[in-house]
N, C-alpha and C positions, 0 to 999 in steps of 0.2 A: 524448627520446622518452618516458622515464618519466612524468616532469612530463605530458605532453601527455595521456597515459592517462591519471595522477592526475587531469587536472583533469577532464576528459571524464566518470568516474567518477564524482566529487565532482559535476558539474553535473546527470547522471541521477538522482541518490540527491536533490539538494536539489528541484529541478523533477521530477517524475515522469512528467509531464505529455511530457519530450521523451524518456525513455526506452520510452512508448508508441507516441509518434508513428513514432521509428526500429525499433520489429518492426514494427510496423505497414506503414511503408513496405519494409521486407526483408520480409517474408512475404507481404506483396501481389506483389512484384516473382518472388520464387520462383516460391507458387503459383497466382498469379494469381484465390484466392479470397477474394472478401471480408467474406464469415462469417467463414473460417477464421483469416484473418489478424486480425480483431480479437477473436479468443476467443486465438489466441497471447497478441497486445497487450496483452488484460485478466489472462492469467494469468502473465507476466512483469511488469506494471505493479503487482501487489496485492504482492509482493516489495517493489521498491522505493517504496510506499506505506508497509509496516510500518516499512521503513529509514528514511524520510524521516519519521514520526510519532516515531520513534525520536529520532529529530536534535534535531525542532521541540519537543520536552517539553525535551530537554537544553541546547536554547539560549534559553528560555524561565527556564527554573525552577534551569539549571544542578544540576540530580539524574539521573540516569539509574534510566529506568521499566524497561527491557528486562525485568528478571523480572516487572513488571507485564504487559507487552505479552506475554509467551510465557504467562503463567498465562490471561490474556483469552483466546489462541489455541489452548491446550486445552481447555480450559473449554467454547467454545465447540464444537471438536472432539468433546468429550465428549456435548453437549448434538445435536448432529446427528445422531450415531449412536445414539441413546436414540430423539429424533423419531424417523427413519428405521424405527427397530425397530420401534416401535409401530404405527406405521401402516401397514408394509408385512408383520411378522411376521418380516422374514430383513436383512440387512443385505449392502447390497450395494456394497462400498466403493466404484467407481468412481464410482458414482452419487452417496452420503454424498461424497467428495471434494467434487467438482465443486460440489456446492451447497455446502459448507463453503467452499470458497476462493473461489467467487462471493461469498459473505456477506460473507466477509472482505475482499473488495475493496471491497466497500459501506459497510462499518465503518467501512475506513482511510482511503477518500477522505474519505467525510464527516469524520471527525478529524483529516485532515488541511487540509480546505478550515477547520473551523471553531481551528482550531491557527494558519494562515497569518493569518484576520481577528482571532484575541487579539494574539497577538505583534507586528503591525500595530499595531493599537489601543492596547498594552502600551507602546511603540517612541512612538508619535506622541503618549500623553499625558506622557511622563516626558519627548519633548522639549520640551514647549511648558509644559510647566510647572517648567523649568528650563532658562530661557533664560540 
């Protein structure tokens, strides 16, 4: 039973892609909305986006970035709630959240679609050039 979690685990964190589609389909089925169910989707999904960029540098490059990726995710943090102040005068975290973690899903898939075509790429020319 363990194994079958581990792997299930292991296949959400590497595809992210099926860890969205299953809130997606449990949150559609709960609430039967579907706004609400793909703003679940998207904000469980930017999680395993960071986990799975996480992975894709480490199996790539064999280094792990993690203090890189948490310094990006303050930073960024950081930089929200400055915008946010400025332009609104007050800062109003719920709101600062939500656009920071929407960012942040925007971020990680694109680094992460553009992570999946190097490592590809990476992968397909070291075989063919050592046949």
């Amino acid at each position: 039973m363990t194994g079958i979690v581990s792997a299930f685990i292991a296949a959400i964190i590497t595809v992210p892609l099926l860890g969205y589609l299953a809130v997606f389909i449990i949150s559609k089925q709960l609430t039967g909305n579907h706004r609400r169910s793909v703003s679940l989707a998207i904000d469980f999904s930017t999680i395993l986006l960071v986990l799975s960029v996480h992975f894709l540098i480490f199996t790539i490059w064999n280094k792990s970035f993690l203090w890189l990726i948490v310094l990006v995710l303050l930073t960024i943090a950081a930089l929200f709630v400055l915008i946010h102040w400025k332009l609104k005068g007050e800062i109003v975290l719920p709101k600062v959240f939500k656009g920071y973690w929407r960012f942040n899903f925007l971020l990680f898939f694109s680094a992460y679609i553009i992570l999946i075509m190097f490592g590809l790429f990476q992968r397909l020319t070291f075989l063919f050039s050592h046949p």
